[in-house]
N, C-alpha and C positions, 0 to 999 in steps of 0.2 A: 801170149796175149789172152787166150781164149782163157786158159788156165785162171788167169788175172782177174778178167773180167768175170768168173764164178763166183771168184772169192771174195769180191765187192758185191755182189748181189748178195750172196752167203751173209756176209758182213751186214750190209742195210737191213736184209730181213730181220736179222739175229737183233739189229737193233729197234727197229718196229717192235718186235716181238716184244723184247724188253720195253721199250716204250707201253705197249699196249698191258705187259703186266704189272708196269708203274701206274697207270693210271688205275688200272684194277685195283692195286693194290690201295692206294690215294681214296678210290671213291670209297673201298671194303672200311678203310678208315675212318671216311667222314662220316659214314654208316653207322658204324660204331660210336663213332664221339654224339651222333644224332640222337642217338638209341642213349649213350648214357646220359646225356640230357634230357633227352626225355622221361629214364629213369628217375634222373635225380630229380627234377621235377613233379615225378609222381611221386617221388620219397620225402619230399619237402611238399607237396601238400597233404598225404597222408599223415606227417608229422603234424603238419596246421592243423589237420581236422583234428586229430587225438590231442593236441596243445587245446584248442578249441574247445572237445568235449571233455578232455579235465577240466580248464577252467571252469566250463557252465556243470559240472560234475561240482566241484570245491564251490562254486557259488549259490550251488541247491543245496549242497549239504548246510555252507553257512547260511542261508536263510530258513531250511528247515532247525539249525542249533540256534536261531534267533529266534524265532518263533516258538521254539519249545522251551528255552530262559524265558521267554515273556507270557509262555503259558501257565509255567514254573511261578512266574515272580508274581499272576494275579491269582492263581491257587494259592500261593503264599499270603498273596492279602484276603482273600475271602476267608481263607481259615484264620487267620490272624485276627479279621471283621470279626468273625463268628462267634470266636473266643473274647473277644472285645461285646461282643450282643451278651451272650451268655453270662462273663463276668457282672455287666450293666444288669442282666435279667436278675442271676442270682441277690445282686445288691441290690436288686428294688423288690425282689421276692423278702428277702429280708427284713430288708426295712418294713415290706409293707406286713410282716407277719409280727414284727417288734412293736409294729404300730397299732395292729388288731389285739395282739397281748397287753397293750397298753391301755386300749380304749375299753378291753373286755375288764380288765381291772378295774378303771377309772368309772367305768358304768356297773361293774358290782360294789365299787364304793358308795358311789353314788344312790344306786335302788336300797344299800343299806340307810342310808340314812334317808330315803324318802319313805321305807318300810317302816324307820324308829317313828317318822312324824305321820304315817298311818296314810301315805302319799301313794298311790298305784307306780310302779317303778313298770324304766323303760322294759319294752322286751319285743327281741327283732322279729320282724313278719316270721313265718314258715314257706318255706317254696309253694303251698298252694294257699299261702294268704297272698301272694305276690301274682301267682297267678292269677287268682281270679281279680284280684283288684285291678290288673290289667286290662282287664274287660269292663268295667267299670266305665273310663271314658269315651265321651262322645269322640265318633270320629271325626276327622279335616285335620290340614294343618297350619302348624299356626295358631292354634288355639289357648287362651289362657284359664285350665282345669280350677275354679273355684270353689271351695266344698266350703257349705255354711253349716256348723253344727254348735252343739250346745246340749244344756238340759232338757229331756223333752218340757214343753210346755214355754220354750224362752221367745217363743216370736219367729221361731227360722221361716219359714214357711212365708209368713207375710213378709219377712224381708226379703226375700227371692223373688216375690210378688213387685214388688216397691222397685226394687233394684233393675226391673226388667221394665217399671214403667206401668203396671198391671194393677188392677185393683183385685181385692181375693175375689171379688162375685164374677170376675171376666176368666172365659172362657179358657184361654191359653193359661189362666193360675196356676198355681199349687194351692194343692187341698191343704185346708185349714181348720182349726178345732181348738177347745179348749183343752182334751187328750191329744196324746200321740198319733198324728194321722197318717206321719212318713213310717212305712212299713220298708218300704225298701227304699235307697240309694236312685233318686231320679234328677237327672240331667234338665234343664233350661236352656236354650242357646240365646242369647242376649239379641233382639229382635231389630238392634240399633243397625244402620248401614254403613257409620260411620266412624273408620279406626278412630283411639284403640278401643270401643267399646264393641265393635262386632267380634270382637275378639273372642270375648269373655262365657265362657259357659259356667252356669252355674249350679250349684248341685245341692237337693235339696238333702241331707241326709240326715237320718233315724234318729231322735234326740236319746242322748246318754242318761245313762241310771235308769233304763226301765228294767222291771223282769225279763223283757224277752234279750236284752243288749245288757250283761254287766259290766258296772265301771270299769275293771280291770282289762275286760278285753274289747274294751271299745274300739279304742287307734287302730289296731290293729286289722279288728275284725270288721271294722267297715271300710278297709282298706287305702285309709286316709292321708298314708305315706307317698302315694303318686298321686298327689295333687301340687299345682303351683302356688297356691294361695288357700288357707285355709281362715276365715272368719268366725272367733268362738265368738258366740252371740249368750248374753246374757239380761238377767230381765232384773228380779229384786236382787238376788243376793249371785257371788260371785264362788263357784263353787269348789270343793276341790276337785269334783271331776276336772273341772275350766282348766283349774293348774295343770293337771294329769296331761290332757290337751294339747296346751301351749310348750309344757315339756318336753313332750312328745315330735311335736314340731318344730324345739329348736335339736334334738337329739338326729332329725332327719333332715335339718338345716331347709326348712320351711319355711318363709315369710309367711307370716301370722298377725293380724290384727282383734283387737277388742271390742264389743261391740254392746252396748247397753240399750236395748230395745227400749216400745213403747213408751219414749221420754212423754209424750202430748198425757198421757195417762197417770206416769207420776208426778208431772207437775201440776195438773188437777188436782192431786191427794195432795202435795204438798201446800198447794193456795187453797186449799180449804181445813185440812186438818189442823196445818201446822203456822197459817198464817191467817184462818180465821176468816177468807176470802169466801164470801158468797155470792155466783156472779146472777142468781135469780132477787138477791137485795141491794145489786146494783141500777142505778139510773145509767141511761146512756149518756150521761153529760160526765161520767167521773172517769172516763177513758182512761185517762193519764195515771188515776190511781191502780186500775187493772194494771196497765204497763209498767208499774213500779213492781206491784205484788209481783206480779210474772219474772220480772229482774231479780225479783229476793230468791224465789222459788229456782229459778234456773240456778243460783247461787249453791241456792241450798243441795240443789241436785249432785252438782258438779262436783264439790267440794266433798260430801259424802262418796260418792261412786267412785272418785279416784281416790280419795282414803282407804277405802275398802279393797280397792284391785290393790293398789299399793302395796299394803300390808299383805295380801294373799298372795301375789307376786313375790316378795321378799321371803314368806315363810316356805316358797316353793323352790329358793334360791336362782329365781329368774332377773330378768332386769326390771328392778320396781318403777322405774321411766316411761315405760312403756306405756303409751297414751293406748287411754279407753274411749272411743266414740259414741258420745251421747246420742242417741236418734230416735224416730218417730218415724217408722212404715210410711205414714201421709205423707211427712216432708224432705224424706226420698224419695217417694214417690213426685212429689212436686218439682223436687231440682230436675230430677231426670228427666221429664216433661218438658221443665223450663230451657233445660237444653236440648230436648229433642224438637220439640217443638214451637218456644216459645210461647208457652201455657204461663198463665199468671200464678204462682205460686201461693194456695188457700192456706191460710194459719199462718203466712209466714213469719210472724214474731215468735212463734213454737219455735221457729230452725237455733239448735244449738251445734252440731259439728256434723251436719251433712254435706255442705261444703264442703269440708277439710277432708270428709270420710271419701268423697266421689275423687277428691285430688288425691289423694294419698296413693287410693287404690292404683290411679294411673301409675302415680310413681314406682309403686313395689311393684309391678309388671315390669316398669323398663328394666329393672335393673336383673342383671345375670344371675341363677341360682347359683349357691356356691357348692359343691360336691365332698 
């Protein structure tokens, strides 16, 4: 029995034991399956992060190859632009150099035959006639550069006078003479406050054909071509300087008007020379027959003076249409008054295209120079 009973405790143990190394061995297992779990786990996040940092890897790379195609495709269009500017530059270099051979032609044909008919032909500033003419005008801006010129002896002077509202004995004038008194190029600013005649500066300059200023480099040398407006002013006869002039001014594409001084003067020679009008053997009761003579006389004026520019227009191959403004210093002087001030206008049966002269002038300001 005792024997027996050994060998059932022997037995229990042996199976405890084995019990005890099943569960060892069970937990050694789940250890293990824990641990590869947890492995895999780290191996499948580590997978994610590298799956992760390829993608954002492949997604910087494609928006670095997208943004260098679009760096590509607008270096593609600036040099394309550029060739595109260039092309445009070259054919407007062309053109404009086709154009400058054309005009140098067209104005050596042209100085030929103003050479045959004994006509001063055109000829472009020099870099210091450009210069200094630049200096020339008055400064501000806004302002409309008017230059009054002519023969010396044509009236400029008292028209700059007239035009500004001034009588020649007043103060703020221009010097006036029966010789040439404008030695140099002097500026006026029009005294008015109200556009557009505050605009207007006006410029007394050097009358042509003397010894000190010859015909030929007059335009030029008084630097006439940066003006906006230029008024050839003439007295009896219409000269060919005048043409040289107004040639000059359409050659610079200058509005330009015409201007026949001292009318109050000639139609006195005319109502006495020519119509026999003596007003010291008049009564004051024959009023009406002065104002007849005076209507002939104005007649006679008219019709001469634009006959005259007419013909020397046409022979200068200019536009012979081109209206000449009759006037008299006084009765510009009176309009301008009569509109600055509402001054009574003296003589004014004298008035023949003062009027028209002060309208005109507005008009040829508003409109654009053409280049």
């Amino acid at each position: 029995m005792g024997g027996s009973h050994s060998g059932g405790v022997d037995n229990g143990f042996a199976l405890f034991v084995a019990a005890q190394q099943q569960e060892a061995e069970r937990q050694r297992r789940e250890n293990e399956l824990r641990e590869r779990e947890a492995a895999l786990q780290r191996e499948r996040a580590e997978n994610e992060r590298i799956q992760r940092e390829m993608r954002e890897q492949a997604e910087r790379i494609e928006r670095e190859r997208q943004q260098e195609r679009e760096r590509l495709q607008r270096e593609q269009e600036r040099i394309q632009a550029e060739l595109r500017q260039k092309e445009e530059e070259q054919k407007a270099a062309a053109e404009e150099l086709e154009r400058h051979h054309r005009e140098k032609e067209e104005l050596l044909q042209s100085n030929l035959k103003l050479l045959q008919k004994g006509i001063t032909p055109k000829v472009w500033p020099t870099e210091e006639e450009w210069a200094r003419a630049r200096q020339i005008l008055a400064p501000g801006e806004g302002k409309v550069h008017c230059a009054i010129t002519g023969i010396a002896g044509s009236g400029k002077s008292s028209l700059v006078n007239a035009l500004r509202g001034f009588y020649n004995k007043d103060l703020q004038a221009a010097e006036v003479g029966v010789t040439e008194t404008t030695g140099n190029i002097t500026y006026y600013p029009d005294p008015s406050t109200e556009a557009p005649r505050n605009q207007f500066v006006w410029y007394d300059v050097p009358g042509a054909g003397t010894l000190s200023i010859p015909g030929p480099q007059y335009f030029n040398s008084q630097g006439l071509f940066v003006f906006d407006l230029i008024i050839v002013v003439m007295d009896t006869r219409f000269t060919t300087q005048d043409v040289a002039i107004l040639q000059q001014c359409e050659y610079f594409k200058i509005p330009s008007l015409i201007v026949r001084s001292k009318a109050n003067q000639h139609l006195s020679n005319i109502m006495h020379e020519q119509l026999g009008y003596d007003k010291d053997d008049s009564d004051a009761e024959e009023v009406e027959d002065y104002k007849t003579v005076l209507e002939k006389a104005k007649h006679i004026l008219i019709e001469s003076t634009r006959g005259s520019v007419r013909t020397n227009l046409e022979e200068g191959e200019l536009n012979p249409v081109q209206r000449v403004y009759i006037v008299s210093a006084d009765c510009v002087r009176g309009v301008i008054l009569f509109w600055r001030a509402g001054k009574k206008i003296k003589k004014a049966e004298m008035i023949i295209d003062e009027w028209l002269l002060m309208r005109d002038l507005v008009e040829v300001i508003s409109k654009p120079r053409s280049n």
